[in-house]
C-alpha positions as CSV (number, residue, x, y, z in Angstrom):
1,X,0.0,0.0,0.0
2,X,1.2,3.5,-0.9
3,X,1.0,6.3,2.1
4,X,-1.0,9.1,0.9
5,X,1.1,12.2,0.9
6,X,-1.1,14.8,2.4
7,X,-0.2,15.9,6.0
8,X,-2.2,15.9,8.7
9,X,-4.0,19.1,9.5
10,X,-2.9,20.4,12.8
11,X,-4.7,20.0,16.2
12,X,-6.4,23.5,16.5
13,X,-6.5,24.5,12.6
14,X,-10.1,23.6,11.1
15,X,-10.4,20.7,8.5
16,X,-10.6,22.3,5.4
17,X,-13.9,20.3,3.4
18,X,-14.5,20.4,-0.3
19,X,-18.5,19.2,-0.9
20,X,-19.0,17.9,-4.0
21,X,-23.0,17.5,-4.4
22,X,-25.3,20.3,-3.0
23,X,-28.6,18.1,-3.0
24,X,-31.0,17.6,0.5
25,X,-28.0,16.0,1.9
26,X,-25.0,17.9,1.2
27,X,-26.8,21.0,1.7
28,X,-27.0,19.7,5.4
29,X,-23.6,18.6,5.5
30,X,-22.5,22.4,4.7
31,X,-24.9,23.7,7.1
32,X,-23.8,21.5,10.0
33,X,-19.8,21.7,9.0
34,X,-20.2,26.0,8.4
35,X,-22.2,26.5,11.7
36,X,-22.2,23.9,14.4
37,X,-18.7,21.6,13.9
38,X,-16.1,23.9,15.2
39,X,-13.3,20.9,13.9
40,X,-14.4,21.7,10.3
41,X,-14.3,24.3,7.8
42,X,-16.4,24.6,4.5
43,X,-14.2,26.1,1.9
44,X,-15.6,25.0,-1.6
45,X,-18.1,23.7,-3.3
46,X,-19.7,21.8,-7.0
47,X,-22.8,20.5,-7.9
48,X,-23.9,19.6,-11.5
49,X,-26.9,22.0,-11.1
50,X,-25.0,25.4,-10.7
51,X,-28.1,27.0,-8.8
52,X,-27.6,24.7,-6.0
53,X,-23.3,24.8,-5.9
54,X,-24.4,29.2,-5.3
55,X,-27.0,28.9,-2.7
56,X,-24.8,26.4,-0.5
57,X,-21.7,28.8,-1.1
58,X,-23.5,32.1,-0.8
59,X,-25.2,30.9,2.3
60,X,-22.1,29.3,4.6
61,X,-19.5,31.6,2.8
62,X,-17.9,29.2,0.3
63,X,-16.3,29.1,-3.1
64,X,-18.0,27.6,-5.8
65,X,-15.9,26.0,-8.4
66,X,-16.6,24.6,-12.2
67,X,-16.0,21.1,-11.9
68,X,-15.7,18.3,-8.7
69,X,-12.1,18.1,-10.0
70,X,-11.0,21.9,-9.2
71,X,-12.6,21.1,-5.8
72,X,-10.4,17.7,-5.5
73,X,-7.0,19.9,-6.4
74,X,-7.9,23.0,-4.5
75,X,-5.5,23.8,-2.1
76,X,-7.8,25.3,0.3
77,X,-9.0,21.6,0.4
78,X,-7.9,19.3,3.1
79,X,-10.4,16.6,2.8
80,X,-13.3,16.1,0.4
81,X,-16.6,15.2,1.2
82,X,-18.7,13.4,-1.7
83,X,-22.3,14.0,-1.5
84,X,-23.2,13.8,-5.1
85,X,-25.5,11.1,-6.5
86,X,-24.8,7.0,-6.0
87,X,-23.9,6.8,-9.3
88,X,-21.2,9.1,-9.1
89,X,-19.7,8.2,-6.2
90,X,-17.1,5.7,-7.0
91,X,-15.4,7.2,-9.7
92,X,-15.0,10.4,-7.3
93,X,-13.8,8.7,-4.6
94,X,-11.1,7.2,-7.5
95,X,-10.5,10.8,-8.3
96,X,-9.8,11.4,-4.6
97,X,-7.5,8.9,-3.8
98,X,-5.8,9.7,-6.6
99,X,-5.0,13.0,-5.0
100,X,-4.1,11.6,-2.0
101,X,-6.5,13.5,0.1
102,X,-9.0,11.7,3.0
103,X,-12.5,11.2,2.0
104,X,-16.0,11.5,4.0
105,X,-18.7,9.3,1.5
106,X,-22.3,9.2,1.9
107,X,-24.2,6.2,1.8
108,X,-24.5,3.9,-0.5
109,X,-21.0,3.5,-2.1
110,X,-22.8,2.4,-5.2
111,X,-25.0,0.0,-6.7
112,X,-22.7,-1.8,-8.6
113,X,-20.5,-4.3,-6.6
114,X,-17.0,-4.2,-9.4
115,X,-17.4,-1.1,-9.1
116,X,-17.2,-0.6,-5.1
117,X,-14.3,-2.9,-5.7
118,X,-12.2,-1.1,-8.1
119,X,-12.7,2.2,-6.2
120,X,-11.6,0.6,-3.0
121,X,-8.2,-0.5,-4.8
122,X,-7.7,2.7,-5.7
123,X,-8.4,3.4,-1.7
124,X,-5.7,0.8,-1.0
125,X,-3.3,1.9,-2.9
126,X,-3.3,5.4,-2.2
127,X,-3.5,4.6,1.2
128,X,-6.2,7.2,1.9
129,X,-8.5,7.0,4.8
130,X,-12.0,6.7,3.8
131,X,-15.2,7.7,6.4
132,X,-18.5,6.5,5.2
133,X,-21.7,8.3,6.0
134,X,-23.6,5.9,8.5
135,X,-24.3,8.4,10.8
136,X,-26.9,5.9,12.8
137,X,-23.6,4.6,14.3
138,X,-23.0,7.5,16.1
139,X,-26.4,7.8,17.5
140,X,-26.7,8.0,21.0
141,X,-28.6,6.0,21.7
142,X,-27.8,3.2,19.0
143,X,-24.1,4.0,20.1
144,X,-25.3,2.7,23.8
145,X,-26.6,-0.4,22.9
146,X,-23.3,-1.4,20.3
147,X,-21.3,-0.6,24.0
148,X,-23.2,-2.7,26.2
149,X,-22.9,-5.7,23.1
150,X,-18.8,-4.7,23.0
151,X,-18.6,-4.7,26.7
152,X,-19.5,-8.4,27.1
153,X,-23.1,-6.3,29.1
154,X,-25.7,-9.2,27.6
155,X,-23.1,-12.0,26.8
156,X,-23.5,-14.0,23.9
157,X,-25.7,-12.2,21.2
158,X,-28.6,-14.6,20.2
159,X,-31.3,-12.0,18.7
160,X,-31.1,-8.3,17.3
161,X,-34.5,-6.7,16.4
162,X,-34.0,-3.2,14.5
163,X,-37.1,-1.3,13.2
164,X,-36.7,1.2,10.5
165,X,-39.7,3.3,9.7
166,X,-40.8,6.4,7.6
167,X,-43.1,8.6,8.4
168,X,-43.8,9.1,4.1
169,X,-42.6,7.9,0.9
170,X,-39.8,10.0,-1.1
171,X,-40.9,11.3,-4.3
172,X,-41.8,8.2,-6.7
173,X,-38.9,10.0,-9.1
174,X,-36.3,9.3,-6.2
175,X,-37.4,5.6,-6.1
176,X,-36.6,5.0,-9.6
177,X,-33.1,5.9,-9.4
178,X,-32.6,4.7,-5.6
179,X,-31.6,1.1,-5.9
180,X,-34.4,0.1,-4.1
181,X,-35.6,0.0,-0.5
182,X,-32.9,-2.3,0.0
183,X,-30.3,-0.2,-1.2
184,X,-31.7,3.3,-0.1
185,X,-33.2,2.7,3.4
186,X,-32.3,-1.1,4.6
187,X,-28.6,-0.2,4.0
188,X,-28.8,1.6,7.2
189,X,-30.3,-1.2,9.3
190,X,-27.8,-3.7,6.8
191,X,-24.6,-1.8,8.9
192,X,-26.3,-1.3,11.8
193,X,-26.9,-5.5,12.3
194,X,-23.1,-5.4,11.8
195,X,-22.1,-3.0,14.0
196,X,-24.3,-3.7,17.5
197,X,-23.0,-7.8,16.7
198,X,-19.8,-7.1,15.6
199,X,-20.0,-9.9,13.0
200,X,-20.2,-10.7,9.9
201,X,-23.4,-11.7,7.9
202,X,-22.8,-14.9,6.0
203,X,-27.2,-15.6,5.2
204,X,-30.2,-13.3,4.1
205,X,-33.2,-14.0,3.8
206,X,-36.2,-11.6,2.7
207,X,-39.5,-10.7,2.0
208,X,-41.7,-7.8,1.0
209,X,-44.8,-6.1,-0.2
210,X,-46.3,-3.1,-1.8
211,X,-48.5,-1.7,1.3
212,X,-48.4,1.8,1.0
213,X,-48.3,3.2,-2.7
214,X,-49.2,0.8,-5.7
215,X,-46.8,3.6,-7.7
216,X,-43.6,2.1,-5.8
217,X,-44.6,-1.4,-7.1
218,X,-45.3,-0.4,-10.6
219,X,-41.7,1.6,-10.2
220,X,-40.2,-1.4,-9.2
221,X,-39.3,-1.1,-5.4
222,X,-41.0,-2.6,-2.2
223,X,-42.2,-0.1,0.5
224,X,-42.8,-2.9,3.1
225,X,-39.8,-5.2,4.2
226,X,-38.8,-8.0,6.4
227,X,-35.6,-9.3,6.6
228,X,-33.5,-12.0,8.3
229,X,-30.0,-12.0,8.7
230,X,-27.7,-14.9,10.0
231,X,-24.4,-13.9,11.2
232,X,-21.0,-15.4,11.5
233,X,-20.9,-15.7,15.4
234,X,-24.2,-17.5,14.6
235,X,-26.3,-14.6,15.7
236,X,-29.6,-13.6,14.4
237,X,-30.7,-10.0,12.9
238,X,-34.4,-9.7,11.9
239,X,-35.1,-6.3,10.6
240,X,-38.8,-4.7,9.4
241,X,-39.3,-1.9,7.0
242,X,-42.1,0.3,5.8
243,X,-42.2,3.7,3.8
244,X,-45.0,4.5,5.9
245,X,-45.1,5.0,9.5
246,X,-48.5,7.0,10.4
247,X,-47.0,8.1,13.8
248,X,-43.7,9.7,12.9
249,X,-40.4,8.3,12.4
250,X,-39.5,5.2,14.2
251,X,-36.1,3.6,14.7
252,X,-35.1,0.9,17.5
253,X,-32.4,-1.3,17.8
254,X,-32.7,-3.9,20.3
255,X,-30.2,-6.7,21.2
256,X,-30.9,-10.3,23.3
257,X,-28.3,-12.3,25.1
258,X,-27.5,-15.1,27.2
259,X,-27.1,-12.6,29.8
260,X,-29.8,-9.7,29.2
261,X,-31.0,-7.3,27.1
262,X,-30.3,-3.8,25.6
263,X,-32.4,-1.7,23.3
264,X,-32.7,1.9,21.9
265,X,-35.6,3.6,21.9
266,X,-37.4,6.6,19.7
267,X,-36.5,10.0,21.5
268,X,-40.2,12.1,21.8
269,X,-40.4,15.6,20.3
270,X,-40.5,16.9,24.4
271,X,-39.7,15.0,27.5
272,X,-42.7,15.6,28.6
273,X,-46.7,13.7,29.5
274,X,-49.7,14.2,30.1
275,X,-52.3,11.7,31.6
276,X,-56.0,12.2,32.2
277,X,-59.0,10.3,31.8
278,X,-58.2,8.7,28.5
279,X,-55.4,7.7,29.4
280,X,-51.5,8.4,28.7
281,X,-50.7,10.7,26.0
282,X,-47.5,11.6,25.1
283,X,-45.3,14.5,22.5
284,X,-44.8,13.0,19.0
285,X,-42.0,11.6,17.5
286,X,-39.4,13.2,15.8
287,X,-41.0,14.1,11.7
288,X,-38.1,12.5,9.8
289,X,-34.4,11.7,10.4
290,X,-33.5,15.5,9.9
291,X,-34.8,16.1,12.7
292,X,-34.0,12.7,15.0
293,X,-30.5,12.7,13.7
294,X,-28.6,15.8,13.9
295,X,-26.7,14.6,17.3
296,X,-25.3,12.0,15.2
297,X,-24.2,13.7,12.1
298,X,-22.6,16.5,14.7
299,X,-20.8,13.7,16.1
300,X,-19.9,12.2,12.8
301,X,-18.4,15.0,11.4
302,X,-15.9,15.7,14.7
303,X,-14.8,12.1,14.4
304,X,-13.9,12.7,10.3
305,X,-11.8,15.8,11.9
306,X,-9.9,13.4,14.0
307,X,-9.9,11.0,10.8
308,X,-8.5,13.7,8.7
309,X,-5.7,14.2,10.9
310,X,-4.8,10.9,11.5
311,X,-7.2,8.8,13.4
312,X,-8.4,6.1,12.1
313,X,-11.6,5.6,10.7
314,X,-14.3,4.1,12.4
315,X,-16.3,3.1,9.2
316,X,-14.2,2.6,6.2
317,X,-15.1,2.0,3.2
318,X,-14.9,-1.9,3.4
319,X,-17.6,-0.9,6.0
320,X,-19.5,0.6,3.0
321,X,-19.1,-2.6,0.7
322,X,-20.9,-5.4,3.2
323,X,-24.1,-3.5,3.5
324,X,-24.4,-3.6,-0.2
325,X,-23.7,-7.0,-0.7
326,X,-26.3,-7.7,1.9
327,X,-28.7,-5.4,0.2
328,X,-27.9,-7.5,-3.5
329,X,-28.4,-10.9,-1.4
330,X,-31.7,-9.1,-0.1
331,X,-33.4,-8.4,-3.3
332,X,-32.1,-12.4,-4.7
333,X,-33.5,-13.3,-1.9
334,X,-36.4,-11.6,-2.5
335,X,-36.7,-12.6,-6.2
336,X,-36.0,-16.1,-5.9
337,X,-38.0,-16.8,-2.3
338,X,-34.6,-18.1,-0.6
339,X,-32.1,-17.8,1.5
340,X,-28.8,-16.1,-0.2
341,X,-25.7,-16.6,1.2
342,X,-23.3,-13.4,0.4
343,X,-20.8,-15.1,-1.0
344,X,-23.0,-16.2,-3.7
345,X,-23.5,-12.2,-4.4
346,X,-19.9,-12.0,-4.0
347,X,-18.9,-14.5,-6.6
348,X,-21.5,-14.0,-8.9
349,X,-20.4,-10.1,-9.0
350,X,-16.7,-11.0,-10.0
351,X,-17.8,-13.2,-12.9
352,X,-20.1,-10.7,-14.4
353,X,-18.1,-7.9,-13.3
């Protein structure tokens, strides 16, 4: 492996970010990096649609430039953050590597499996460090139950349950070019089942439905899920999905062991109840992971600071690959009403690859 040859920024200079995609996402990227992340420092910007690129940069006091490569070279960038669609991803992240400078990547790395691969060569060779975007994993509360797992807290890990629900549907546009529920939403719960069991997953098996919106079926996609997942320690994941959760937005994680049990719950809108003659009522649930997240990506963005300057990350991009293999066994799985072991995605991607 070759060491990359950018140096480490300096404990007490800001991380110097180049976004490259100013979409839903990256526009809260910039937003959270320019006004809330003291570690970081947004210093340019690119999106294909111009109009975007100007309103992030006139709004957090960047510099837009004319192509994701002038962002890459600039040297007013120390790390570049690609937030541009899936399909673009890898052959950014190649660009990056090839300049030798870190990398934050949002979720999924792709949808193509050869294509994750030769990217992360090009990772390996220029010995960059890579920091995916699964911001569940710095959660709280999700972050508590992976630390009781780690710390032995619930012994052997038999069961973990996560539920992963929207309040509403994205656009039926989005769907078509999403990869799928599997690709687009599951991923999160896919790494998720990893990280709280530390452990490989070796056996999917799924189902799904169209519940909520015929216009996702006729699109293509499922927007009702359930999934099982065997593991390598010979733990079991079981995950359920739906696009439409009627009560706000609803994520748990919950792990069973030989010695106890740990679990995550939904954080309210208030800490707050009331209780009269009908009962208990309590304040809502968050509306929609802007709003039950933002801990998370505040956290996740200090830790790709400390990455940047020489940390190492806490979910590279091998990190980034499983979850889409998982996601390619679910929808076999799914097609040919089985059980799919990920090697068989694995093997069947580097012949037709």
């Amino acid at each position: 492996m070759t060491e990359s040859t950018m140096e480490p920024v300096r404990i007490g200079e800001p991380v110097r970010i180049g976004l490259l995609g100013c979409g839903r996402i990256g526009k809260l990227h910039a937003e959270l990096i320019s006004t809330r992340v003291a570690e970081v420092e947004l210093t340019a910007v690119y999106d294909v649609y111009d109009p975007a690129a100007q309103g992030v940069a006139g709004d957090f006091g960047a510099r837009v430039y004319g192509s994701a490569s002038e962002v890459i070279a600039a040297d007013d960038v120390d790390a570049v953050a690609i937030c541009s669609s899936t399909d673009t991803h890898m052959d950014l992240l190649t660009e990056v590597a090839q300049a030798g400078k870190p990398a934050f990547v949002e979720k999924p790395l792709s949808l193509d499996l050869p294509e994750v691969d030769r990217a992360l060569a090009e990772v390996e060779s220029a010995g960059i460090q890579v920091q995916v975007g699964f911001n569940r994993r710095f959660d709280p509360a999700h972050r508590y139950v992976r630390d009781r797992v780690a710390a032995g807290d619930i012994g052997d890990v038999h069961l973990v349950r996560i539920t992963s629900r929207d309040p509403a549907p994205p656009p039926i546009d989005y769907i078509k070019v999403s990869g799928g529920i599997f690709a687009d939403m599951t991923i999160h719960d896919f790494d998720m089942a990893r990280f709280v069991t530390d452990s490989e997953v070796t056996e999917v098996y799924a189902t799904g439905a169209v519940r909520v919106d015929p216009a996702i079926g006729e699109a293509g996609d499922l927007d009702t899920a359930a999934i099982t997942l065997t593991h390598a320690n010979g733990a079991i994941t079981q995950i359920d999905n739906s696009r439409q959760a009627a009560y706000g937005y609803d994520q748990r994680v919950e792990a069973f062991g030989s010695g106890g049990m740990v679990a995550s719950h939904n954080p309210h809108t208030a800490t707050a109840s009331y209780m009269g003659d009908a009962g208990l009522q309590a304040p809502p649930l968050p509306h929609f992971f802007i709003e039950r997240y933002i801990p998370s990506y505040l956290a996740e963005w200090e830790t790709f600071a400390s990455v940047v300057r020489g940390a190492p990350s806490p979910v590279t991009a091998n990190d980034g690959r499983a979850p889409l293999v998982i996601g390619l066994a679910a929808w076999k799985s799914v097609r040919e009403n089985r059980p799919v072991r990920t090697e068989e995605i694995v093997a069947e991607e580097i012949v037709t690859g």
